[in-house]
C-alpha positions in Angstrom: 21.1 38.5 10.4 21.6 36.0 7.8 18.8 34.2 5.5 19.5 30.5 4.9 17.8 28.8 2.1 18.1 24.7 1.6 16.4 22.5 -1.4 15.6 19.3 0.0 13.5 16.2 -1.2 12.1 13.7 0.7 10.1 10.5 -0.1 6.9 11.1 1.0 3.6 12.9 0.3 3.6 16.5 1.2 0.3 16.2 3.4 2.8 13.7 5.5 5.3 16.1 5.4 3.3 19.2 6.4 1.5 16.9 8.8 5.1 16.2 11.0 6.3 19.8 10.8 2.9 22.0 11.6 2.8 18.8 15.1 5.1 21.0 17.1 4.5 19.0 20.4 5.9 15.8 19.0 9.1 17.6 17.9 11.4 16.4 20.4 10.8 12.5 18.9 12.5 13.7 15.9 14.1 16.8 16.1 17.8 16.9 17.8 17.4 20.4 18.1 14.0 20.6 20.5 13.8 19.5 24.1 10.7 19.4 26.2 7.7 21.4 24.4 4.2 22.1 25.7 1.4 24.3 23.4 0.1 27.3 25.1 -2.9 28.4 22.7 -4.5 28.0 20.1 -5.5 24.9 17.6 -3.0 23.3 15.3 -3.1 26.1 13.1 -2.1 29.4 12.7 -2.3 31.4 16.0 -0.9 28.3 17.6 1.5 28.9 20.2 4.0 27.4 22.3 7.0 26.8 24.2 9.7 25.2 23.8 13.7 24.3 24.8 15.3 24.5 22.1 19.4 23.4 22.0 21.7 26.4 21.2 18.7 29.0 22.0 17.2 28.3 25.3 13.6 28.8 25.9 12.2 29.6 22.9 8.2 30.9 21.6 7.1 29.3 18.8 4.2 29.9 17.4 2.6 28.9 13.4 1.9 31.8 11.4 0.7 30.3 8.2 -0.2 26.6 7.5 -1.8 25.9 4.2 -1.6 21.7 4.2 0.9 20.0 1.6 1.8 23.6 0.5 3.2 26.1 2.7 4.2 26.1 6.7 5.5 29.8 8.4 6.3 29.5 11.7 8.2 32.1 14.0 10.3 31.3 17.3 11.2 34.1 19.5 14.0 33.5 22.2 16.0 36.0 24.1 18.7 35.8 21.5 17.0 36.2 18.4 13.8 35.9 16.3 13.7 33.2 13.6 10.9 32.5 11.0 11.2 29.7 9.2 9.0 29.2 5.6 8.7 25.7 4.3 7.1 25.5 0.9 6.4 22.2 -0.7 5.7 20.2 -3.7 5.3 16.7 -4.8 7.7 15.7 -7.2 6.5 11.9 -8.3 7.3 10.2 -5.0 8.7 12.5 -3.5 7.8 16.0 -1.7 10.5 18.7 -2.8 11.0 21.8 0.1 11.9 24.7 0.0 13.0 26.0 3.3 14.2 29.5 4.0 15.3 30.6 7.5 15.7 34.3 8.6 16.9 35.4 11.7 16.7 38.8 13.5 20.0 39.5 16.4 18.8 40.9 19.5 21.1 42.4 22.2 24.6 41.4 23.1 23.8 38.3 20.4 24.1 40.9 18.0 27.9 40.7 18.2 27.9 37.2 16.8 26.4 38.0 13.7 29.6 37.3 11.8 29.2 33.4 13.0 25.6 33.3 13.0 25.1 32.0 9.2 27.2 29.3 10.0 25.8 28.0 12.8 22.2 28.5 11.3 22.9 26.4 8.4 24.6 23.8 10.6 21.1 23.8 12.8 18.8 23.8 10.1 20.5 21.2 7.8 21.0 18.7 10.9 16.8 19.6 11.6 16.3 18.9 8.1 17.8 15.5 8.2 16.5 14.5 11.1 13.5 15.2 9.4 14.0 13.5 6.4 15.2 10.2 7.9 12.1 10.6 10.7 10.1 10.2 7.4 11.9 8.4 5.0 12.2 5.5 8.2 9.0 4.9 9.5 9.4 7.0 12.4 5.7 8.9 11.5 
């Protein structure tokens, strides 16, 4: 399955940033692509897991597999579908906190015929998260 990589930069600190995306419950107030969410384990690090409906996937797994503050967040969603693990690394850049966000996903059973359209429709999902994102925190919305 296809890797997606996006260069994004957002006017705010990168603790603000790395605070919004590592608070997985509150994701439906900002994300269009999360529904209901509820944590299942763990703290609000990694180990964390929970569940959530994601649009497009279905119930989905989610859970944080590295979160190193205003640096680095690695977080893995498992649905019947597919596997996707999603790496944000950050950087301030004056006012402004520069990502780096690569997505990799893994097919799994009859999904594994729409790989050809898969890349497509990741980078349509992840680029319409990511500016949800960047207008949650560019307007106020934290």
């Amino acid at each position: 399955m296809p890797t997606i990589k996006l260069h994004q930069e957002i006017k705010c600190k990168p603790e603000e940033l790395s605070k919004v995306v590592a608070d997985i419950e509150n994701y439906p107030k900002w994300n269009p692509m999360a529904g209901e969410t509820k944590k299942v384990s763990g703290g609000s690090g990694a180990g964390a897991k929970f569940r959530i409906q994601a649009k497009g996937f279905g119930r989905m797994e989610l859970e944080i597999l590295e979160h190193e503050p205003g640096k680095r967040f690695k977080l893995v969603g498992r649905a019947r579908m597919a596997d996707m693990t999603h790496l944000m690394e950050m950087s301030s850049s004056g006012d402004k906190t520069v990502i780096d966000h690569t997505a990799t996903g893994k097919a799994k059973g009859f999904a594994i015929l729409m790989l050809p359209f898969m890349g497509g429709m990741m980078r349509k999902n992840l680029q319409r998260s990511n500016g949800a994102l960047q207008k949650h925190l560019e307007g106020g919305g934290r």
